[in-house]
C-alpha positions in Angstrom: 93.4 107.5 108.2 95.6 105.0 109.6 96.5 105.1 112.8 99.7 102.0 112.1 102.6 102.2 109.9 103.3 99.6 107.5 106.0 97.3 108.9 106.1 99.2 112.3 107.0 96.8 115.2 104.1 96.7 117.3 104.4 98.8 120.4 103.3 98.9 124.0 101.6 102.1 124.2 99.8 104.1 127.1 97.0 106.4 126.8 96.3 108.6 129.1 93.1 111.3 129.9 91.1 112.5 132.7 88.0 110.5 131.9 85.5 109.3 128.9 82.7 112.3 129.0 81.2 113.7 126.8 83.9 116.0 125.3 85.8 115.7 122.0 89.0 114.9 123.0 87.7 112.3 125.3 86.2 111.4 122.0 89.4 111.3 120.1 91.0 109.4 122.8 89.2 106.7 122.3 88.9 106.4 119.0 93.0 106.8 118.9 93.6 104.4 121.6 91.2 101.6 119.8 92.9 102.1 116.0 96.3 101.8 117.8 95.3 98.2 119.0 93.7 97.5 115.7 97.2 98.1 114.1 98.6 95.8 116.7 99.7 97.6 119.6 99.5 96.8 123.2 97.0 99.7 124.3 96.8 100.9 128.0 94.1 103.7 128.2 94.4 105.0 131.6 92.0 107.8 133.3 92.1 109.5 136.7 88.0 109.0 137.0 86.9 106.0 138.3 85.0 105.3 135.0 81.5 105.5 136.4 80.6 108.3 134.1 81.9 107.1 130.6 80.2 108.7 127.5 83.1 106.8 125.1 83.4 103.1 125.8 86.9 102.1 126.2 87.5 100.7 122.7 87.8 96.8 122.3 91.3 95.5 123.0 92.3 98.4 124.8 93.2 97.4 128.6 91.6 100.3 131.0 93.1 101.6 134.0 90.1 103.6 136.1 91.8 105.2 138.7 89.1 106.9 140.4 91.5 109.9 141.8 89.3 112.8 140.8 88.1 114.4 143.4 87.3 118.1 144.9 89.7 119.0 147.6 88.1 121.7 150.1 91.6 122.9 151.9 94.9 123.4 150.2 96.6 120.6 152.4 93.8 118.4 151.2 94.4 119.2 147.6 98.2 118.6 148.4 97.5 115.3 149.8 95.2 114.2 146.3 97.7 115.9 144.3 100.5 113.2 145.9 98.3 110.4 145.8 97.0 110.9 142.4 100.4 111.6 141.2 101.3 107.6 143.1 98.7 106.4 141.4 99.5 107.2 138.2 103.0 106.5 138.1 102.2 103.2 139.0 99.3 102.4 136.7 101.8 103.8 133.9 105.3 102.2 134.8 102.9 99.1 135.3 102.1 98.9 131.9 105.7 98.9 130.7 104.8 101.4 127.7 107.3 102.3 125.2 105.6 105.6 124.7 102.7 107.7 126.9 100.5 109.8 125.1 98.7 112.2 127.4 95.6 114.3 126.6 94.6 117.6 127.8 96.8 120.8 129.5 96.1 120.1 133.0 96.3 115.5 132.7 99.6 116.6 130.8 101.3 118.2 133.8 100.1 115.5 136.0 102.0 112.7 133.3 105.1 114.4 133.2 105.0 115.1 137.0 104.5 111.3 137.6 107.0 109.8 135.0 109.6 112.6 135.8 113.1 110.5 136.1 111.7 107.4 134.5 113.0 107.9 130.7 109.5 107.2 129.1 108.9 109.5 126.6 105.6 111.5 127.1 103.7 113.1 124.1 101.9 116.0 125.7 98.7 116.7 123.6 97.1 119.9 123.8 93.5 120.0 123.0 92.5 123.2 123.1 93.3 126.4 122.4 95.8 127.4 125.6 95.3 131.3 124.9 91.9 131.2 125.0 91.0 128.5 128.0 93.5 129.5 130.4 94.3 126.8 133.2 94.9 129.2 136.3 98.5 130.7 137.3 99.5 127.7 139.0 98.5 125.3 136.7 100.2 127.4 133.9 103.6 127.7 136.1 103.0 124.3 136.4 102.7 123.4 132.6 106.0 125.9 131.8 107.9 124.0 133.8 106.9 120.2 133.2 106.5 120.7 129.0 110.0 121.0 128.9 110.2 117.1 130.2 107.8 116.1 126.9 109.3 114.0 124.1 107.2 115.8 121.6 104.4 118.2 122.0 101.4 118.3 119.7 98.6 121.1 118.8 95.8 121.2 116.8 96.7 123.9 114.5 100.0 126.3 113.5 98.8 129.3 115.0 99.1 127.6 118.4 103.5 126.9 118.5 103.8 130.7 118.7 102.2 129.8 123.1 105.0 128.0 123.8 108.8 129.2 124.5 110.8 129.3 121.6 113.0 126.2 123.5 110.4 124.1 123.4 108.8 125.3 119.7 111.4 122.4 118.1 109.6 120.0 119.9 105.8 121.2 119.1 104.4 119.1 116.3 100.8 120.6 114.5 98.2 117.7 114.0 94.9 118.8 113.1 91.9 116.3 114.4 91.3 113.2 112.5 87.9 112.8 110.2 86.9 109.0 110.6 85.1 108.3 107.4 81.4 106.6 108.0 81.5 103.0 106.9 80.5 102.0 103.6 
């Protein structure tokens, strides 16, 4: 699989995902982000962890930007405080990088993007990457997502079944890409 077109202008491109554990889509983020700067592009891979615990290491000519804003709030003004400075933080890191396109990873990361870039005009590609009936995020968060999808350039699941979560507004806009296989070298 390719992750270039042929002839494609090379473009400045901004990853973005909670961190680089252990999980598959932390996985595929990596992998993603690293065959995007092998085809040329100017990769940003940013993650709200500080980076401490990577499992993936950030691929090779990818520029990382740890922000090290997870953190456990133990009052609702305290998690309203993170919430603002994380959302700083990451508008920042992102506008920064000048991108010509952000593609965000996981439900709740997703909200976060959109929240930060609302009113900039970068398009955001909201990747779901995992099955929203069956991991629910929590009321708020799922307000939350209603409301910010609607901002997303494209949205993208992993398989058909999954357009028929999302208002029919925003079903034009939902794009079905299964996960990549990486064949083995020879």
């Amino acid at each position: 699989m390719s992750a270039g077109h042929e002839g494609a202008s090379p473009r400045r491109v901004t990853c973005v995902i909670s961190s680089l554990g252990a999980g598959g889509a932390e996985r595929v983020m990596a992998w993603l982000a690293g065959a995007l700067a092998a085809a040329g592009h100017e990769v940003t891979l940013v993650t709200l962890s500080d980076g401490r615990d990577d499992f993936h290491a950030p691929p090779a000519g990818v520029t990382r930007a740890a922000l090290g804003v997870m953190a456990t709030s133990r009052t609702r003004v305290e998690a309203l405080r993170a919430s603002w400075r994380r959302l700083r933080r990451l508008r920042g890191a992102i506008v920064a990088a000048r991108p010509d396109v952000v593609l965000s990873f996981m439900d709740r990361t997703n909200v976060l993007v959109l929240l930060a870039l609302r009113g900039t005009g970068i398009p955001v590609v909201a990747a779901e990457r995992n099955n929203p009936w069956l991991l629910p995020v929590g009321a708020v968060w799922e307000r939350l997502r209603r409301l910010t999808y609607r901002w997303a350039a494209r949205i993208t699941v992993q398989d058909d079944a999954l357009v028929d979560f999302f208002a029919p507004a925003l079903r034009g806009r939902v794009r079905t890409i299964p996960n990549a296989v990486v064949a083995a070298p020879a």
